[in-house]
C-alpha positions, 0 to 999 in steps of 0.5 A: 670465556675463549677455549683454546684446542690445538687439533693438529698436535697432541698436547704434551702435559709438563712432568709432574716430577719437574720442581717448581720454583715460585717467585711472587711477583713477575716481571717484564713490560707489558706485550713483552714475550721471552723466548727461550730457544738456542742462538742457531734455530733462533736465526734460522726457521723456527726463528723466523716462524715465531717473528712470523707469528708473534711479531706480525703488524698490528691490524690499524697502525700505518706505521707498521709495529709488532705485535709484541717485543720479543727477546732470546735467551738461550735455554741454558741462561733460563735462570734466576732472574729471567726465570720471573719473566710474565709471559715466555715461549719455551721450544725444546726438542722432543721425539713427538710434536705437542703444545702446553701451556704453564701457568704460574709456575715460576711466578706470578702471574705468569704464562709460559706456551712450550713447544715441542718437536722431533725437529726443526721443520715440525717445531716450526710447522706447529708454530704457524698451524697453531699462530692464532690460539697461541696470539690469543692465549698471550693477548689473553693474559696481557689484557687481564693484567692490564685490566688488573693495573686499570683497577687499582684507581678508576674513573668514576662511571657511574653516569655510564652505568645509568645510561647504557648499562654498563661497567666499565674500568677506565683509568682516572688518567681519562676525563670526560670530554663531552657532559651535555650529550645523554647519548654520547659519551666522551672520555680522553686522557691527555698524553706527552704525544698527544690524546686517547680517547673513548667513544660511548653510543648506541644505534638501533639494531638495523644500522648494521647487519650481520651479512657482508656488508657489515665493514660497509655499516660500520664504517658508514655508523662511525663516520656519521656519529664521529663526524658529527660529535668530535669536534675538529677545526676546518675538518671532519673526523672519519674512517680512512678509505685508503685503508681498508678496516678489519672485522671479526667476530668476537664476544663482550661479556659473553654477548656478540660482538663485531671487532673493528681496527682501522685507521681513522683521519681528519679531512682536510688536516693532516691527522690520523691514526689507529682504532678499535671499534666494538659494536655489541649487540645488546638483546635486551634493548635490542640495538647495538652498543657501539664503544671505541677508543682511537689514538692521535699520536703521530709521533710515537709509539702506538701499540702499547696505547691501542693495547690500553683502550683494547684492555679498557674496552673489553672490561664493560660488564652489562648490568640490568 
């Protein structure tokens, strides 16, 4: 569980004598995030804040796309309908600087992160200082109901569960690629661009180190299985070298993890495209689960379908 503190603002609580109005059922796409502010600062600084944060580049795609989809509404036009929206980031003028998040309050589900401030320069400064928690309070919430989605049909994963221990919720959208390998798993889900796919294995716990070269060994761990067990005519599945990966720690059901996004490509053919990579580290068999989902999309859109195999990835559960 992530723990969200905001240390340089006081946190704001939302009145108790503002009335709610719960409508079941919210709506709007997925990584779609409405933002309620007036026209003139929505094209002046604090504008320009929130884009900065919210619609940075995703890590891994070349081709560059936002990190999610942003649409104004003036705070007057907050109403009826729009009031439904699943995720919205309210900024309003106040005479002191704080942060709240609502939950549920107009539907459901339904995240809502306010924005407070006496004026434009400090709305804005507590926009950057507090720029990761609130990425990942929205990322947060999108990947659990992406999660919820996946859950109605899944795959069966049963052949998972017995070999490396894990539950995992995957689509039935997703076949298995590869049956006669017991230590490697395959799943692809064909799609109108192209294929998604996921990667299951495990290395022993020396291949990667928790020191500064840990990009170096997970890269060198990803090369030298993808290499070898995805097959690709007249070419050899491998991490990009032009584009340097990015690498952060992170939890998977409560267990250390190494979180890689990157570009992967196919030597001698013009094919690439994004990953995100999950080396876990498993005490108990006292090795490394390595799961990864990449896209081979050229044409297309690419956020929306790491967004599926991010979701799919952080779902596994360890079980004995």
């Amino acid at each position: 569980m992530k723990y969200y503190t905001f240390l340089l603002l006081s946190l704001i609580m939302i009145s108790c004598n503002e009335k709610s109005v719960r409508i079941n059922d919210s709506a709007g796409k997925l990584n779609d995030i409405l933002v309620v502010v007036d026209s003139d600062n929505w094209d002046g600084q604090i504008g320009d804040s929130i884009r900065a944060v919210l619609a940075r580049p995703i890590d891994g795609i070349v081709r560059e796309e936002p990190m999610f989809t942003l649409n104004q509404v003036k705070p007057e036009s907050f109403s009826g309908m729009l009031k439904k929206s699943r995720n919205y980031l309210f900024i309003q003028q106040s005479d002191s600087t704080g942060v709240a998040i609502r939950k549920d309050k107009y539907a459901l589900p339904q995240l809502g992160v306010i924005l407070r401030g006496p004026n434009t320069a400090a709305i804005a400064k507590a926009i950057s200082d507090n720029a990761n928690d609130i990425i990942n309070i929205f990322n947060d919430s999108e990947i659990a109901e992406k999660q919820r989605l996946i859950g109605n049909i899944k795959l069966n994963t049963d052949g998972i569960a017995d070999r490396f221990g894990i539950k995992i919720n995957v689509p039935q959208a997703y076949r298995y690629a590869a049956t006669d390998d017991p230590d490697f798993t395959w799943l692809r889900r064909d799609i109108v661009e192209g294929t998604m796919d996921i990667m299951i294995y495990e290395v022993p716990l020396e291949e990667i180190t928790r020191d500064s070269t840990v990009v170096q060994d997970i890269v060198r761990v990803r090369d030298s299985i993808g290499s070898r067990k995805i097959p690709v005519d007249n070419g050899t599945f491998l991490t990009e070298p032009a584009f340097s990966p990015f690498v952060n720690e992170t939890q998977i059901d409560g267990k250390f993890a190494f979180e890689t996004k990157g570009t992967w490509y196919v030597k001698n053919k013009f094919m690439a495209g994004p990953f995100v990579n999950y080396a876990v580290y498993n005490e108990a068999k006292k090795n490394w689960l390595i799961i990864e989902g990449y896209v081979s999309a050229p044409n297309a859109e690419q956020r929306n379908y790491l967004f599926e195999l991010e979701a799919i990835l952080k779902s596994i559960e360890f079980v004995d």
